[in-house]
Backbone bond lengths (Angstrom), bond angles and torsions (degrees), N, CA, C in turn:
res aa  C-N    CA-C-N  psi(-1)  N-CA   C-N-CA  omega(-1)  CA-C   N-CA-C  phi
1 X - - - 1.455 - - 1.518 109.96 -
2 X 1.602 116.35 130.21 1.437 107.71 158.13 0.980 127.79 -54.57
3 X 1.617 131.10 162.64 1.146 137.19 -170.81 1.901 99.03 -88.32
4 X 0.883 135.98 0.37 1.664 147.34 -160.92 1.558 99.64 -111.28
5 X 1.336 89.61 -24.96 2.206 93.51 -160.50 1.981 88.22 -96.55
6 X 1.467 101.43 -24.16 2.025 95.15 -160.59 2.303 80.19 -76.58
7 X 1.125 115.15 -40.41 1.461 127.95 -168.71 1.873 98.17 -35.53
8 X 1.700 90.92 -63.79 1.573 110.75 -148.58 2.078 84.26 -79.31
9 X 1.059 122.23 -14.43 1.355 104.84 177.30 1.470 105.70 -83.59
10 X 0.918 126.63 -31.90 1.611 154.63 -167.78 1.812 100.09 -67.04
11 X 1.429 100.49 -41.37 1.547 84.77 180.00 1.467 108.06 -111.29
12 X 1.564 118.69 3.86 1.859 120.69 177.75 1.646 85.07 -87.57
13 X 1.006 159.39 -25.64 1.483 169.79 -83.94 2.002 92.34 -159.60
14 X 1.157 106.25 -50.65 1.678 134.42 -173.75 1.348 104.14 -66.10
15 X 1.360 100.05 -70.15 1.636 106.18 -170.19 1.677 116.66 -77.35
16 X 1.412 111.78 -14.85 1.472 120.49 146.35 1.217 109.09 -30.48
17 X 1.227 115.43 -91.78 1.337 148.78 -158.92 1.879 112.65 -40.51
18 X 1.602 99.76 -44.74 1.207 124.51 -174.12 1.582 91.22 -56.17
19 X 1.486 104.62 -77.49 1.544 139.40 -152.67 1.824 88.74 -53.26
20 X 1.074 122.32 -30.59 2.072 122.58 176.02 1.424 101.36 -75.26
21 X 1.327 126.01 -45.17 1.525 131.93 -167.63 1.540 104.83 -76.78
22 X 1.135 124.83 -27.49 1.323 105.85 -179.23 1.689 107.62 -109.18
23 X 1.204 111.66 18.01 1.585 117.03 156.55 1.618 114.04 -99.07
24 X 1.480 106.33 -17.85 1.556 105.25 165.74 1.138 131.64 -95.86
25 X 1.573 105.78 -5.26 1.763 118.00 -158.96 1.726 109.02 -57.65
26 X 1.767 92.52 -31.51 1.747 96.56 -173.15 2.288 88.60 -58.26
27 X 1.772 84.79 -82.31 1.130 97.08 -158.61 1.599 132.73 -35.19
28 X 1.429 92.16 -35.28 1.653 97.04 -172.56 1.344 99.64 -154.21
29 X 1.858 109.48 82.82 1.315 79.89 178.15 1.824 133.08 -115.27
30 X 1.912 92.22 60.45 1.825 100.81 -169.96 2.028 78.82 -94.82
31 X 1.214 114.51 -28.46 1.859 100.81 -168.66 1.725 98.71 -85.18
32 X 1.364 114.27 -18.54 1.778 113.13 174.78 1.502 91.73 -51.93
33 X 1.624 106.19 -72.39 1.620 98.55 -159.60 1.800 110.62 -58.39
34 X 1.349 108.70 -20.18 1.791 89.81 -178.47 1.446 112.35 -81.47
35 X 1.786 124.56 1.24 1.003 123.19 -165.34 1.953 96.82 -87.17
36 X 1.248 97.28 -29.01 1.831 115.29 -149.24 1.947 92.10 -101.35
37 X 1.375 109.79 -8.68 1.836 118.30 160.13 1.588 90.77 -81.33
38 X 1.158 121.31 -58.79 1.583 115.16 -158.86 1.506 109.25 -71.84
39 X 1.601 111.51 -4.53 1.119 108.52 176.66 1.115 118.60 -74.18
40 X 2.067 112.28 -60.55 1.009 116.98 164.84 1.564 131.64 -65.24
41 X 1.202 116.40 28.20 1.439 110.29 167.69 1.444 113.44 -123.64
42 X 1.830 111.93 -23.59 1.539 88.16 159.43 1.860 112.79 -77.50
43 X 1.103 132.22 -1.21 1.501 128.75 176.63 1.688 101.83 -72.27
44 X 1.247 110.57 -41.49 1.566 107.94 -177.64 1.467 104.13 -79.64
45 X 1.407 135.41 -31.92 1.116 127.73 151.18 1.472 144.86 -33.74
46 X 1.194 90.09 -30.27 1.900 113.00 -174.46 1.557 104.23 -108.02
47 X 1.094 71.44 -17.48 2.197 80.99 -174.47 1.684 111.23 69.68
48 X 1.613 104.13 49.67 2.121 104.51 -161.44 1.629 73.69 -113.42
49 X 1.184 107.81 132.97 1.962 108.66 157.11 1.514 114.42 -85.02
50 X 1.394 119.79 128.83 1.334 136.18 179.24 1.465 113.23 -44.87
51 X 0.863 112.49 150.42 1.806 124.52 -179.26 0.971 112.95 -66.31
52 X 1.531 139.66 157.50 1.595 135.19 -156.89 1.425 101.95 -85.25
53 X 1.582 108.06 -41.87 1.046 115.64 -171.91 2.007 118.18 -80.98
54 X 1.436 113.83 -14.99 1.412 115.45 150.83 1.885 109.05 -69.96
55 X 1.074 110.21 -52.29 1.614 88.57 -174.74 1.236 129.32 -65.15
56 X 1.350 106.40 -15.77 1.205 111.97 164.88 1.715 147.31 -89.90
57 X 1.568 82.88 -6.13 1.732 105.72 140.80 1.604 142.32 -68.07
58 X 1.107 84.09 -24.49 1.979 110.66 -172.36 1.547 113.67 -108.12
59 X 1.676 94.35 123.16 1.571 94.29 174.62 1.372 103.07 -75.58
60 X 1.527 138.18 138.03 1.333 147.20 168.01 1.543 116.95 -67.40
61 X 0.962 108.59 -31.32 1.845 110.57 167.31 1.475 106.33 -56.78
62 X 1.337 96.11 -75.35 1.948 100.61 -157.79 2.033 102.92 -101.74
63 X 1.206 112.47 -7.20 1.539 90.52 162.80 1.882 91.36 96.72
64 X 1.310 128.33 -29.76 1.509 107.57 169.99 1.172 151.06 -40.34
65 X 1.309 149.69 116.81 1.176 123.71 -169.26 1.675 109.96 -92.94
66 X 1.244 107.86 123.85 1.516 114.23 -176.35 1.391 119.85 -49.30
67 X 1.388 112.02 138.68 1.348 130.02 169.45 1.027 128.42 -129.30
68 X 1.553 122.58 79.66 1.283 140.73 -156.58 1.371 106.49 -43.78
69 X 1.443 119.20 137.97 1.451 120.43 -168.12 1.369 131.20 64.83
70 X 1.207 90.74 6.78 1.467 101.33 175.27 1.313 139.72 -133.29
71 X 1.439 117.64 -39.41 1.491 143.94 157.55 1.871 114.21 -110.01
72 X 1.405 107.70 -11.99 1.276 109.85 -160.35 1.587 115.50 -122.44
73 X 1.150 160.67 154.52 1.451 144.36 148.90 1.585 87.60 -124.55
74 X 1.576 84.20 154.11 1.416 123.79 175.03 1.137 143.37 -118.56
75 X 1.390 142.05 80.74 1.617 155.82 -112.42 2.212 86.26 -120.15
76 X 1.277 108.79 158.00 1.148 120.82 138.20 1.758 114.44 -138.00
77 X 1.438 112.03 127.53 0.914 126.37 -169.09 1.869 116.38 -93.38
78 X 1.413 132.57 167.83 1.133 112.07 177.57 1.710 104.12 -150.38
79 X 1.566 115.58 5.60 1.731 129.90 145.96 1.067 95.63 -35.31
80 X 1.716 102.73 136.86 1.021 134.03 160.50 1.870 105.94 48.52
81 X 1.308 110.72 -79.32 1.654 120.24 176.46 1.007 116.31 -122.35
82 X 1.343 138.84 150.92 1.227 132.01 -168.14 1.430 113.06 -70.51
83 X 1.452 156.51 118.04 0.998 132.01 136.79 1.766 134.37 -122.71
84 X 1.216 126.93 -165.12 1.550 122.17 175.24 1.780 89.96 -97.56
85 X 1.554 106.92 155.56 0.968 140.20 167.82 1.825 123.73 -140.92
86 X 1.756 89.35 111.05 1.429 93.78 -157.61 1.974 102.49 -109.42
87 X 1.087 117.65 73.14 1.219 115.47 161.74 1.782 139.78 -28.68
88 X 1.146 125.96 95.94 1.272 100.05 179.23 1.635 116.80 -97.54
89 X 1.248 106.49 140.80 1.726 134.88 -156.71 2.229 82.46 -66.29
90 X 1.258 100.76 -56.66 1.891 88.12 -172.78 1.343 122.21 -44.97
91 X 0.982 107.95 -33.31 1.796 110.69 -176.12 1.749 120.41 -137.17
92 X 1.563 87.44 -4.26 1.872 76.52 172.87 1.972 111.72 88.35
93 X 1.329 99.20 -0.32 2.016 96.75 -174.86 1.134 89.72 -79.61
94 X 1.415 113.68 167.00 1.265 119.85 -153.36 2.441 84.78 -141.39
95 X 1.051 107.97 122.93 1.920 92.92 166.83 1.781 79.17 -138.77
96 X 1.817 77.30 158.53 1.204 114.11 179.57 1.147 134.94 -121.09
97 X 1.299 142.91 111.68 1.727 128.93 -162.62 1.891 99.43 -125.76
98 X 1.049 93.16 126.05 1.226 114.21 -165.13 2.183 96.12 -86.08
99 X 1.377 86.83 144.44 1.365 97.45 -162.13 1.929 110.62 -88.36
100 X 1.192 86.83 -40.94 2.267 103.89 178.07 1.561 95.73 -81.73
101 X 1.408 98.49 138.45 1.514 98.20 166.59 1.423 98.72 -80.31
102 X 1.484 116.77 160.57 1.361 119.83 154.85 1.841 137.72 -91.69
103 X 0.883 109.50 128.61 1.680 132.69 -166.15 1.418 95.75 -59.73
């Protein structure tokens, strides 16, 4: 196998995984987060970095996938630089995505 073909299975394999977890997140969501661990461990497996827009679904502490208004709150801040501050309600982590690119 190429090393390009183990990559591109690595992330059709990924976005599987994603695309099940956020059809369960309502219903059940202790197998969402084990779906969205198994995600990120075949990505570290393959060595593929996750999509901006998957990490930014997922709290990195506990593995939830956010559900705005529901497990999650959402701050915009304007200290120092502007950014969002996305709390998740399961464990209290706190990420931050900064709104200005930097120069």
């Amino acid at each position: 196998m190429e090393y390009n073909s183990v990559k591109k299975i690595a992330l059709q394999r990924v976005e599987a995984l994603f695309e099940q977890a956020t059809n369960l997140a309502r219903s059940n969501p202790t197998l969402a987060a084990k779906y969205i661990c198994v995600a990120r461990r075949i990505a570290m497996a393959a060595k593929v970095r996750l999509p901006l827009y998957f990490r930014r679904q997922t709290c990195k502490k506990c593995n939830t996938l956010f559900l705005y208004a529901s497990n999650c709150r959402v701050r915009v801040r304007q200290k120092r630089e502007p950014h969002v501050v996305i709390t998740c309600l399961n464990c209290g982590n706190q990420t931050r995505i900064m709104l200005k690119i930097k120069v």
